[in-house]
Backbone as ProteinMPNN parsed JSONL, in Angstrom:
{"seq_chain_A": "XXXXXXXXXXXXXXXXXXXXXXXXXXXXXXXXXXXXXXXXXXXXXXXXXXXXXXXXXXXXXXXXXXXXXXXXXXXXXXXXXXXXXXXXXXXXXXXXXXXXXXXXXXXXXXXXXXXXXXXXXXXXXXXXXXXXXXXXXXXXXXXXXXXXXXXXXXXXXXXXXXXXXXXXXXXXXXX", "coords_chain_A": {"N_chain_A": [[0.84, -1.191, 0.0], [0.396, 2.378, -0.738], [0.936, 5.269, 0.995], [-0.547, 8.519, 1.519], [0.219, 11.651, 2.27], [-1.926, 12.653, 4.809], [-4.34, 11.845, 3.464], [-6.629, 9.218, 3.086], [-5.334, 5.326, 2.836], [-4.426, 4.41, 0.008], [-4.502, 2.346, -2.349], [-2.286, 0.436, -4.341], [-2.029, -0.991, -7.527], [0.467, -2.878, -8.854], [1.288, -5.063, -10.614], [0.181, -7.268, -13.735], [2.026, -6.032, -15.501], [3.74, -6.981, -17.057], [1.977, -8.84, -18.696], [0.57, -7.756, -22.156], [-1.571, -6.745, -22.6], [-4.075, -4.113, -23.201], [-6.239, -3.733, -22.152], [-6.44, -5.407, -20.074], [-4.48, -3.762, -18.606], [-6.36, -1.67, -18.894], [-8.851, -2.441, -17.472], [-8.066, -3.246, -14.398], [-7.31, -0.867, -13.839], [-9.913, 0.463, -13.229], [-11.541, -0.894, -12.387], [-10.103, -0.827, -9.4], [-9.878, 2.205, -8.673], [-12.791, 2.273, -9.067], [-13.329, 0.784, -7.137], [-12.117, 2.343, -5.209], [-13.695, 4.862, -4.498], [-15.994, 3.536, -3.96], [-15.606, 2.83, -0.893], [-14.225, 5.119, 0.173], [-16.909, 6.401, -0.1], [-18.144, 5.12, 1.473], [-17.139, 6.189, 3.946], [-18.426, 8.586, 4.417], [-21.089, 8.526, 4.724], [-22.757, 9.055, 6.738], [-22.485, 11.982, 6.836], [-22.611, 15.256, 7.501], [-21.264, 17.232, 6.027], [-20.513, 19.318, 3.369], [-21.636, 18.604, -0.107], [-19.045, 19.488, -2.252], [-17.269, 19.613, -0.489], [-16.937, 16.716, 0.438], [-16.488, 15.595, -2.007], [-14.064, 16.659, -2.901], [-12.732, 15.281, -1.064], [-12.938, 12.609, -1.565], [-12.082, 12.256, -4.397], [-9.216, 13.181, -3.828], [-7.33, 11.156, -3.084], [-7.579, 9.506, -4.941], [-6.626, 10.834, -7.476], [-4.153, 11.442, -6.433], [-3.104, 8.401, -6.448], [-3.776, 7.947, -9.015], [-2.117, 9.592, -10.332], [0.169, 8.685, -9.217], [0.377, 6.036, -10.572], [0.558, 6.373, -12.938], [3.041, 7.142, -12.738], [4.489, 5.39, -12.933], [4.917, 3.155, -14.925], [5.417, 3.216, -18.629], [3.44, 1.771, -19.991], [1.238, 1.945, -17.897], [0.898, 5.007, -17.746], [-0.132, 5.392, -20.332], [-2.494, 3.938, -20.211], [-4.0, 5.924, -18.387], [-3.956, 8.438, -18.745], [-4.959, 8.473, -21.129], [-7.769, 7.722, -20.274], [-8.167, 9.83, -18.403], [-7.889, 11.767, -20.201], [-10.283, 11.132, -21.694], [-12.417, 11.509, -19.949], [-12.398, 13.885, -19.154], [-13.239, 14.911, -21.914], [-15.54, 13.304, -22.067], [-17.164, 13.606, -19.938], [-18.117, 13.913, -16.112], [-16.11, 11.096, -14.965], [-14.694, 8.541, -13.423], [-13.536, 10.882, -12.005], [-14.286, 14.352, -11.119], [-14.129, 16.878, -13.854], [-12.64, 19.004, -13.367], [-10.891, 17.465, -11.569], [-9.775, 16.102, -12.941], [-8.574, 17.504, -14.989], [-6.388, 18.197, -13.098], [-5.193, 16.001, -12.505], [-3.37, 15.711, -14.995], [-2.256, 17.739, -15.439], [-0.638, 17.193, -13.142], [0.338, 14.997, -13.572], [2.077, 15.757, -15.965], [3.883, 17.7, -15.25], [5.184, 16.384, -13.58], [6.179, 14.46, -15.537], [7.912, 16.276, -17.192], [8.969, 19.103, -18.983], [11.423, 18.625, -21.163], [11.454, 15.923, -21.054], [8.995, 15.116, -22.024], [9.455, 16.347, -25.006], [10.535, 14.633, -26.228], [9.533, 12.534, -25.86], [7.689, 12.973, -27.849], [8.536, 12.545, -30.144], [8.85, 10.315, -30.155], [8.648, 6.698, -31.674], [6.176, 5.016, -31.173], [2.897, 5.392, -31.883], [0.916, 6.434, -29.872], [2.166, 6.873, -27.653], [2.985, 9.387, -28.453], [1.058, 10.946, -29.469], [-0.279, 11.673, -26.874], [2.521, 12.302, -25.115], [1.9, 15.096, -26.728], [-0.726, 15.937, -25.752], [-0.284, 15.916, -23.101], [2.014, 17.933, -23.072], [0.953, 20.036, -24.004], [-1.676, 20.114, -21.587], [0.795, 21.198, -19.542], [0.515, 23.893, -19.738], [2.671, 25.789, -19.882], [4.651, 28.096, -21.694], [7.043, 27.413, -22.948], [6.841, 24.873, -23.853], [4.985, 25.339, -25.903], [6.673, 26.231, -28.391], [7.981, 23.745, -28.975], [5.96, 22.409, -29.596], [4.56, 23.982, -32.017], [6.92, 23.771, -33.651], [7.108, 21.093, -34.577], [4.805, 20.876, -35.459], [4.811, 22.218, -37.772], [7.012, 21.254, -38.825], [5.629, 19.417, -40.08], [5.023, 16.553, -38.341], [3.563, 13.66, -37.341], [1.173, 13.95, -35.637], [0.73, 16.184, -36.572], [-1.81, 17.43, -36.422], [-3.332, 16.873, -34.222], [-1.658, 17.87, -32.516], [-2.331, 20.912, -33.692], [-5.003, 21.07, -32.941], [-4.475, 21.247, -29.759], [-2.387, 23.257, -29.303], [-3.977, 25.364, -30.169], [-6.381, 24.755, -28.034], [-4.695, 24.988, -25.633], [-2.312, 26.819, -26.001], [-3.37, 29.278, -27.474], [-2.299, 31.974, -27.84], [-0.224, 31.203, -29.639], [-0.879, 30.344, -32.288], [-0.623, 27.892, -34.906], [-1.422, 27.715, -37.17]], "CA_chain_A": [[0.0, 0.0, 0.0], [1.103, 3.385, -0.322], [0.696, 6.126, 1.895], [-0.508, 9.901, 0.907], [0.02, 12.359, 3.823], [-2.826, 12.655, 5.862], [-5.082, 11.061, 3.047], [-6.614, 7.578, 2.825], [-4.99, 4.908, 1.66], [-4.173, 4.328, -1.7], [-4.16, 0.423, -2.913], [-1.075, 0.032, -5.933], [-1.568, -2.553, -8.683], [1.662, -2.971, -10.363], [0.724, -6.823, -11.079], [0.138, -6.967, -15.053], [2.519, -5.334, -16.419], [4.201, -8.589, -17.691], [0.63, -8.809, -19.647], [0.619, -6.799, -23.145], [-2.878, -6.595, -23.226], [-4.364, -3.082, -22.312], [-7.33, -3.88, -21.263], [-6.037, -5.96, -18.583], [-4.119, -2.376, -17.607], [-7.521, -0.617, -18.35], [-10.091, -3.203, -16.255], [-7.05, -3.35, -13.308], [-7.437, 0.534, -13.083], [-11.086, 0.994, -13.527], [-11.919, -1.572, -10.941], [-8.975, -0.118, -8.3], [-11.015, 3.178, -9.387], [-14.243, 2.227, -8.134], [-12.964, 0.593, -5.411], [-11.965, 3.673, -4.063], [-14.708, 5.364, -4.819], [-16.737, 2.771, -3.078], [-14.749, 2.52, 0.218], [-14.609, 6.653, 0.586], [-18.022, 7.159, 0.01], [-19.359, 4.547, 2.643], [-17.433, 6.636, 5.062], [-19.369, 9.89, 4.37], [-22.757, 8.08, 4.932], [-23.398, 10.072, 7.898], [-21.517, 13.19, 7.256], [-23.005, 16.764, 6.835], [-20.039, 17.693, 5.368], [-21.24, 19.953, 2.099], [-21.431, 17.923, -1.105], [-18.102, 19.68, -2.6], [-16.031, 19.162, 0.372], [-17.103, 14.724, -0.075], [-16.258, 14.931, -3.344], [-12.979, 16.747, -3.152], [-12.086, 13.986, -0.165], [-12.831, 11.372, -2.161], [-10.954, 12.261, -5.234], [-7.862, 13.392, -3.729], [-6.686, 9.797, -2.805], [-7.942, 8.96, -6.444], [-5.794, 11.388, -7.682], [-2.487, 10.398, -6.223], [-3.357, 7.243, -7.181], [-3.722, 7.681, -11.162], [-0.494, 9.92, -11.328], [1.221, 7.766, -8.606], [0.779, 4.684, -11.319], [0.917, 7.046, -14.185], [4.699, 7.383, -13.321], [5.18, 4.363, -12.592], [5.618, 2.597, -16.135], [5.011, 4.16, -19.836], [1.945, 1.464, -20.334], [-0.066, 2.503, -17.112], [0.34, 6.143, -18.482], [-1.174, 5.209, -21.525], [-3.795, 3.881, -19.435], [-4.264, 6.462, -17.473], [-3.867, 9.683, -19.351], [-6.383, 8.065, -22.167], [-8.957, 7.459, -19.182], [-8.783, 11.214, -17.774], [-8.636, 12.754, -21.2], [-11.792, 10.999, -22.188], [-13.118, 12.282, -18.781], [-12.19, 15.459, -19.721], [-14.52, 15.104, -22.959], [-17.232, 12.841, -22.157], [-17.596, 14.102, -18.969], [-17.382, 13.608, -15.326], [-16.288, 9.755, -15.324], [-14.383, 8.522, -11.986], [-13.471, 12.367, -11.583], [-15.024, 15.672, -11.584], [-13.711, 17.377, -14.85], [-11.502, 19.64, -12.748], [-10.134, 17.223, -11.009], [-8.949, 14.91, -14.183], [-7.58, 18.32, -15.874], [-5.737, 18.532, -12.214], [-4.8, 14.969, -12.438], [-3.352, 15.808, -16.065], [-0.959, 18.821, -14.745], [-0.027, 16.652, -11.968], [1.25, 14.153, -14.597], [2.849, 16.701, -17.1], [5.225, 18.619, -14.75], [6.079, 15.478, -12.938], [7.185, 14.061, -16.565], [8.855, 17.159, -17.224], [9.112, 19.534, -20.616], [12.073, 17.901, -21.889], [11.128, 14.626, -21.503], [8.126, 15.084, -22.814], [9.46, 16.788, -26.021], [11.722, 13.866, -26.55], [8.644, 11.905, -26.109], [6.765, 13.472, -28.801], [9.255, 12.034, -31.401], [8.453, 8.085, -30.366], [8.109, 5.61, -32.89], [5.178, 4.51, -30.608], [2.389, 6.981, -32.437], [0.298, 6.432, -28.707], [3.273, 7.656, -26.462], [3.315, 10.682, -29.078], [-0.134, 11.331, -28.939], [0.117, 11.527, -25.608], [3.034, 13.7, -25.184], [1.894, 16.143, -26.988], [-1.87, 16.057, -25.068], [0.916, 16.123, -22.068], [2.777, 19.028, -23.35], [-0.806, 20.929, -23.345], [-1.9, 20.372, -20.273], [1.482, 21.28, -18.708], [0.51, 24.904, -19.183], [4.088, 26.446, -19.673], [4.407, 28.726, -22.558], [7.729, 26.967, -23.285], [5.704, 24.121, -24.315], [4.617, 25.425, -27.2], [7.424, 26.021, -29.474], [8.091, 22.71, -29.729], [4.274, 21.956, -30.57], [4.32, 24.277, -33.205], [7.998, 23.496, -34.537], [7.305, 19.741, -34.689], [3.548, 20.726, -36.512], [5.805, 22.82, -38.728], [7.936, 20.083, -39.673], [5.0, 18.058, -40.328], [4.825, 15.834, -37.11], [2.684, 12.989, -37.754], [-0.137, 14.19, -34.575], [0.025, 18.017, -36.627], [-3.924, 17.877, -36.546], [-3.545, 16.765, -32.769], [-0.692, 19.822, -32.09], [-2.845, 22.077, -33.732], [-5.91, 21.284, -31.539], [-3.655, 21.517, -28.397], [-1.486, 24.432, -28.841], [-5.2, 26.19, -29.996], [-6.36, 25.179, -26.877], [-4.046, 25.319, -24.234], [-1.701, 28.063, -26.412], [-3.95, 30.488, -28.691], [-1.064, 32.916, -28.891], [1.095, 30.363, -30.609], [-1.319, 29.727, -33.231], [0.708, 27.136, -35.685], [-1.552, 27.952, -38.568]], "C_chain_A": [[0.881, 1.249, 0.0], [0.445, 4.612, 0.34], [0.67, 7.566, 1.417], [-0.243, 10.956, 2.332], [-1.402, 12.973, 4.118], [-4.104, 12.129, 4.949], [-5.316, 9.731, 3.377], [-5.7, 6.718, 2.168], [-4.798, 4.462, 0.625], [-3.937, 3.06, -2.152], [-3.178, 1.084, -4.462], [-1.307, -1.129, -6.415], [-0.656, -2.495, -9.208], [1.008, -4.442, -10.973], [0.033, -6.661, -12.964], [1.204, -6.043, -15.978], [3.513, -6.186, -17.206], [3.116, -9.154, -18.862], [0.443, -7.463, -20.748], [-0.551, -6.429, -23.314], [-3.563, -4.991, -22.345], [-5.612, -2.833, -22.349], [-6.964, -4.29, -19.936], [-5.416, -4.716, -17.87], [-5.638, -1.822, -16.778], [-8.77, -1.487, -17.234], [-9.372, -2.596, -14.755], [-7.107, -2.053, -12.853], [-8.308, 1.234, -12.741], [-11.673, 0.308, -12.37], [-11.031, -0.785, -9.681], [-10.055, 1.021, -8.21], [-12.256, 3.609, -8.7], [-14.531, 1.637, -7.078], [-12.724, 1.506, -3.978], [-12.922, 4.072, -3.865], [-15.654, 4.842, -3.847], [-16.898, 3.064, -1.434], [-15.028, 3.949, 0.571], [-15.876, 6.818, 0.549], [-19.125, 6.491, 1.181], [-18.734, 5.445, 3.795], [-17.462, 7.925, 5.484], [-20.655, 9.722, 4.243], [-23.474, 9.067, 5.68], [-22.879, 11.476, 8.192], [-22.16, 14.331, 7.086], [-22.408, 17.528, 6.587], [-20.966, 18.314, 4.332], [-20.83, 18.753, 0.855], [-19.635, 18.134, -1.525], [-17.007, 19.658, -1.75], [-15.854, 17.194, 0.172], [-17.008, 14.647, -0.487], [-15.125, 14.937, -3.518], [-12.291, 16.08, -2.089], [-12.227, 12.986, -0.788], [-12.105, 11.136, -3.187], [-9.677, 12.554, -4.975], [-7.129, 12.343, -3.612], [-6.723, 9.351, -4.522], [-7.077, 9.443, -7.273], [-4.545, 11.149, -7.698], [-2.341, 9.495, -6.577], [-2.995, 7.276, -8.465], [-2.261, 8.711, -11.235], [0.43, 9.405, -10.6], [1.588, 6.302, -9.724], [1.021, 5.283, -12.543], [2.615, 7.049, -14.229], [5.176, 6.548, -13.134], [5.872, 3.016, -13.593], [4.801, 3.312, -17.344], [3.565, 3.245, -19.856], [0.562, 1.718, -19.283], [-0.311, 3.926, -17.609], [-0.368, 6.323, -19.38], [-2.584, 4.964, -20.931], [-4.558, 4.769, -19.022], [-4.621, 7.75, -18.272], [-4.814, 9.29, -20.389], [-7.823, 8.069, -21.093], [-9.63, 9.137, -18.632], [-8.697, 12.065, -18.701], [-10.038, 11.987, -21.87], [-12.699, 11.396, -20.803], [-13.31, 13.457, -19.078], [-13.323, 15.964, -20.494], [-15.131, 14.443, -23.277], [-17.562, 13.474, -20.779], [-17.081, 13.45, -17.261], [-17.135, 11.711, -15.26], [-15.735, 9.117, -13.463], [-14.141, 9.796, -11.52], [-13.855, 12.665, -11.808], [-13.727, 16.382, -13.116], [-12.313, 17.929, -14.607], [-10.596, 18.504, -12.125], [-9.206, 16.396, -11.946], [-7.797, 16.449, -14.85], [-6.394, 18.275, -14.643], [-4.359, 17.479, -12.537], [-3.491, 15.135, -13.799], [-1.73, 16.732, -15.989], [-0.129, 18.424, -14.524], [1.062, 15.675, -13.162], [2.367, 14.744, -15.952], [3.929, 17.119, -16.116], [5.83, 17.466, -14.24], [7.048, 14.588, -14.244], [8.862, 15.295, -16.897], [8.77, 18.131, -18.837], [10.209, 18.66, -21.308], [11.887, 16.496, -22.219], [10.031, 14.326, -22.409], [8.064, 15.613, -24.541], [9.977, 15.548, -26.773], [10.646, 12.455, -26.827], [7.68, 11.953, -27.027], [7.388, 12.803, -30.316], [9.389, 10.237, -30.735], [8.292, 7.423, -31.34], [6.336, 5.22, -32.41], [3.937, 5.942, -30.768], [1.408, 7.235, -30.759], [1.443, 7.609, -28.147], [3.367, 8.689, -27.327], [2.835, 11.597, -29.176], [0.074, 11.837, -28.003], [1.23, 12.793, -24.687], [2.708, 15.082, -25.86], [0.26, 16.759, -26.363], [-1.004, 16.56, -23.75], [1.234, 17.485, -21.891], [1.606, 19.982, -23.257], [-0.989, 21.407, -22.241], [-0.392, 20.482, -18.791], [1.506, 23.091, -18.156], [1.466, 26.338, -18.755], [4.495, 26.491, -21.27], [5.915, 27.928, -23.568], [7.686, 25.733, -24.192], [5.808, 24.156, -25.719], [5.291, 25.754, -28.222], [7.922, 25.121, -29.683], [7.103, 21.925, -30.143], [4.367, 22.643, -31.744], [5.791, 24.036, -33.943], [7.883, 21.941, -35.114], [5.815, 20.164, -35.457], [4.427, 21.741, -37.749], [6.65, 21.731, -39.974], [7.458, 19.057, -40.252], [5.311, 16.532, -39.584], [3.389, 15.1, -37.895], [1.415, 12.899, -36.863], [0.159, 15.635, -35.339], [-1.356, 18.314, -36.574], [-3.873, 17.624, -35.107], [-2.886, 18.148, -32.331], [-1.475, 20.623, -32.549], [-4.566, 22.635, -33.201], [-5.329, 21.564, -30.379], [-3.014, 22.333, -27.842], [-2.92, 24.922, -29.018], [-6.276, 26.206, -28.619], [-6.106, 25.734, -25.491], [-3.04, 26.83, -24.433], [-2.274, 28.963, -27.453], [-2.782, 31.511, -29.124], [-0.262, 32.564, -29.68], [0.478, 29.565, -31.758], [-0.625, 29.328, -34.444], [0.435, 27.173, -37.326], [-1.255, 28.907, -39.631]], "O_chain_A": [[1.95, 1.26, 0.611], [-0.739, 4.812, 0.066], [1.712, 7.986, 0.912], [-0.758, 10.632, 3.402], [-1.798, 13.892, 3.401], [-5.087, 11.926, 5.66], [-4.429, 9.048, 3.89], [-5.21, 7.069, 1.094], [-5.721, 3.651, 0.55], [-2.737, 2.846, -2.322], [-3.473, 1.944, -5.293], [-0.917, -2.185, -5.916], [-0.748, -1.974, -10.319], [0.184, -4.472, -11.886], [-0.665, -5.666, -13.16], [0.947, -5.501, -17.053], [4.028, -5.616, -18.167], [3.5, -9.84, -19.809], [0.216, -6.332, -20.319], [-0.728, -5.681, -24.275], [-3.514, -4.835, -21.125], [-6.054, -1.708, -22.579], [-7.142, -3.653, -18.898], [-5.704, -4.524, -16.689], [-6.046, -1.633, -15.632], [-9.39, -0.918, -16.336], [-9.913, -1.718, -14.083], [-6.993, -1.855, -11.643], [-8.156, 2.305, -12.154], [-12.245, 0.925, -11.472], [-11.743, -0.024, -9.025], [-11.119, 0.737, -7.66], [-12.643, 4.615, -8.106], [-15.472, 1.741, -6.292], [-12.91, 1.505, -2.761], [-13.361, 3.672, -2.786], [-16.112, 5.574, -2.971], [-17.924, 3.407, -0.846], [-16.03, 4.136, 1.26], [-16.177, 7.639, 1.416], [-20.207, 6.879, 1.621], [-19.514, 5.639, 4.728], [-16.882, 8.427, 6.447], [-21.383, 10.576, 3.737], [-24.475, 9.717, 5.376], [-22.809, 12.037, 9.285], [-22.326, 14.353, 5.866], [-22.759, 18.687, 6.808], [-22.139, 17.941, 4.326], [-19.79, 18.101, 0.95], [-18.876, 17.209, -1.238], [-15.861, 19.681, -2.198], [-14.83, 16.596, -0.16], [-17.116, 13.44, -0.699], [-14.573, 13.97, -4.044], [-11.077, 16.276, -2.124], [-11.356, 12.172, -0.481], [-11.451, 10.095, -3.245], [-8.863, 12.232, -5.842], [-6.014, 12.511, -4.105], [-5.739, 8.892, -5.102], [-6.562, 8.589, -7.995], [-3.872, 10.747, -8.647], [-1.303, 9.377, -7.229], [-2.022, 6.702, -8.951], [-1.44, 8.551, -12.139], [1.581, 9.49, -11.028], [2.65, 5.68, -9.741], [1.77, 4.661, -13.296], [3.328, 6.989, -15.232], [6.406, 6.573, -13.087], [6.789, 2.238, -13.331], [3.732, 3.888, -17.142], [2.531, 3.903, -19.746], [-0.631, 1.714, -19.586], [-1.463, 4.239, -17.909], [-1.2, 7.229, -19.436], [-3.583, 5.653, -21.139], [-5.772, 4.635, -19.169], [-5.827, 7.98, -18.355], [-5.709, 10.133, -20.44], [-8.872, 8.557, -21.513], [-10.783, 9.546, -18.5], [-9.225, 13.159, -18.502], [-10.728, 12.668, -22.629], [-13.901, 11.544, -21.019], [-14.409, 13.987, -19.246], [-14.106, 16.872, -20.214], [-15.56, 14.431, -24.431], [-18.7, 13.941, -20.832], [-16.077, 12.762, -17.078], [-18.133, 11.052, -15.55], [-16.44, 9.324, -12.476], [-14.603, 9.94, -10.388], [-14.444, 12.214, -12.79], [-12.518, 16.163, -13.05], [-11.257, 17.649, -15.174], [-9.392, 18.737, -12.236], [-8.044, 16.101, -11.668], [-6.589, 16.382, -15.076], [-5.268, 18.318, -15.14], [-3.174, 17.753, -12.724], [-2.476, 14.53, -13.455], [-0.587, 16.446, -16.347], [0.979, 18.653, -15.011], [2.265, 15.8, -13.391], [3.191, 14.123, -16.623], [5.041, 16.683, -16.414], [7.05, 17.405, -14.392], [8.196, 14.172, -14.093], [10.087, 15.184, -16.848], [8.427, 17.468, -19.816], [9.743, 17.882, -22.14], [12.082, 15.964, -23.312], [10.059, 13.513, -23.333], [7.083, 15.432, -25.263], [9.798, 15.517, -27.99], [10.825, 11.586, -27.68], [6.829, 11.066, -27.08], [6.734, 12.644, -31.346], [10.087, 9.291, -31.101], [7.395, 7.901, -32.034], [5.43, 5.172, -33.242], [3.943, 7.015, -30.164], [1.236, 8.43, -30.521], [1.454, 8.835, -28.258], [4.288, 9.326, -26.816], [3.29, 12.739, -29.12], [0.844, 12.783, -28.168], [0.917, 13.733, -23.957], [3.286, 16.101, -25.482], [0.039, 17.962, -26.498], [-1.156, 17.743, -23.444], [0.911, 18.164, -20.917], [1.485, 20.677, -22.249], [-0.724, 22.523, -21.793], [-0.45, 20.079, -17.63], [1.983, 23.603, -17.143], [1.321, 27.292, -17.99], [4.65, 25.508, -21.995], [5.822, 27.9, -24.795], [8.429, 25.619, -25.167], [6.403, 23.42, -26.506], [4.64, 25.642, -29.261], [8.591, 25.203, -30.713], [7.226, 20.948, -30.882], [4.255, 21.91, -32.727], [5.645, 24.179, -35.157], [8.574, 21.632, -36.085], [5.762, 19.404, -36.424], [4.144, 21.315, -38.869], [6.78, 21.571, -41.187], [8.05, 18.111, -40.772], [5.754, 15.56, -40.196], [2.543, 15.6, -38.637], [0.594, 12.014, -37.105], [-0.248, 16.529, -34.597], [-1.87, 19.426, -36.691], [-4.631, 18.439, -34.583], [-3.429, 19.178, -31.932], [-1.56, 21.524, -31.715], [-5.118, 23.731, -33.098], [-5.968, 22.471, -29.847], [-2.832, 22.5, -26.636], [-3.421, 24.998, -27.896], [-6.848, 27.21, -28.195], [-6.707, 26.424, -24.668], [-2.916, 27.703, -23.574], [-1.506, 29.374, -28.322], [-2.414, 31.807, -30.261], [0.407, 33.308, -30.397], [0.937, 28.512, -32.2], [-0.036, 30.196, -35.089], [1.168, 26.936, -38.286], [-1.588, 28.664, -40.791]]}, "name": "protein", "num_of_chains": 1, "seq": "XXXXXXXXXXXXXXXXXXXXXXXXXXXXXXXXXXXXXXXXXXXXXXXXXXXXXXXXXXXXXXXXXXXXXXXXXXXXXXXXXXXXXXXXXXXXXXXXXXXXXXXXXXXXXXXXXXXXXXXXXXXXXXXXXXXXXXXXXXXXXXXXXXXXXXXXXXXXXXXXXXXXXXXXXXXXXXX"}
C-alpha cells in the first residue's frame, strides 16, 4: 500500500505489467477506481459535510493514485492519461472534470518539458499522442514552441498539435 500524507490509503496494482494486453491495464485501473470510490463514500454516509467538500475527499486519494501509477511505467500512463482525457470530454467519469484536468498537470510537470518533447518524437504513435496532449496540459508557454515546430515540420499528430497548442496556447497559433 502506499501512503498519501494525511489522506486515505491508496491500494497500488503494479501486477500486469508482464501482460501486453491493455485492457487488462484498463479493467485493473477501472476496478482499483471504483474501489476507491466505493470505500470513501461509505465513510461519508453520515456526514453533513457539504457535497463539494465529499467529493474533493474522495478524489484526492484517487488522484495520487492515477499519477502515482501514471509514473510508474510508460503502459499505465497510456492507461491512465487516455482514461482522464476521455473524462475530460465525455464528462465527469471517476473524476469531476476539474479534477482529471488537475490529475493531467499533476502528470505533465512530474514528466517534465524535456522529456516530454523527446517523447513526442516516439516511434510509438500512442506515447506521441500523448506527449503532446501532455505538453498541453502542462501549461508552460515553453511548451509550445516545440508543438508548433514539430507541426511545422509536419509531425505525424500536426492535426492533434494544432488542436492543443489552440487550446491550451492560442497565442502560438501554428496555422
Amino acid at each position: 500500500m502506499l501512503y498519501s500524507s494525511g489522506l486515505a490509503q491508496i491500494p497500488f496494482m503494479p501486477e500486469g505489467l508482464d501482460d501486453n494486453t491493455g485492457s487488462t491495464f484498463e479493467q485493473k485501473y477501472h476496478l482499483a477506481m471504483q474501489e476507491m470510490r466505493q470505500r470513501n463514500l461509505s465513510s461519508f454516509t453520515e456526514s453533513r459535510m457539504p457535497f463539494a467538500l465529499k467529493q474533493r475527499q474522495i478524489e484526492l486519494p484517487m488522484i495520487d493514485y492515477s499519477v502515482t501509477l501514471a509514473l510508474s511505467a510508460p503502459k499505465w500512463r497510456q492507461v491512465i492519461v487516455r482514461a482522464l482525457l476521455e473524462n475530460i470530454e465525455k464528462g465527469p467519469g471517476h473524476l469531476s472534470v476539474h479534477r482529471a484536468k488537475d490529475a493531467l498537470k499533476q502528470i505533465a510537470a512530474s514528466i517534465g518539458l524535456n522529456n516530454l518533447v523527446s517523447m513526442m518524437s516516439s516511434t510509438d504513435p500512442i506515447e506521441s499522442a500523448q506527449a503532446v496532449h501532455l505538453l498541453g496540459w502542462l501549461k508552460n508557454s515553453r511548451a509550445a514552441n516545440p508543438l508548433v515546430n514539430s507541426y511545422k515540420n509536419g509531425h505525424p499528430c500536426s492535426e492533434l498539435i494544432a488542436v492543443v497548442v489552440a487550446q491550451h496556447y492560442p497565442a502560438y497559433d501554428p496555422k
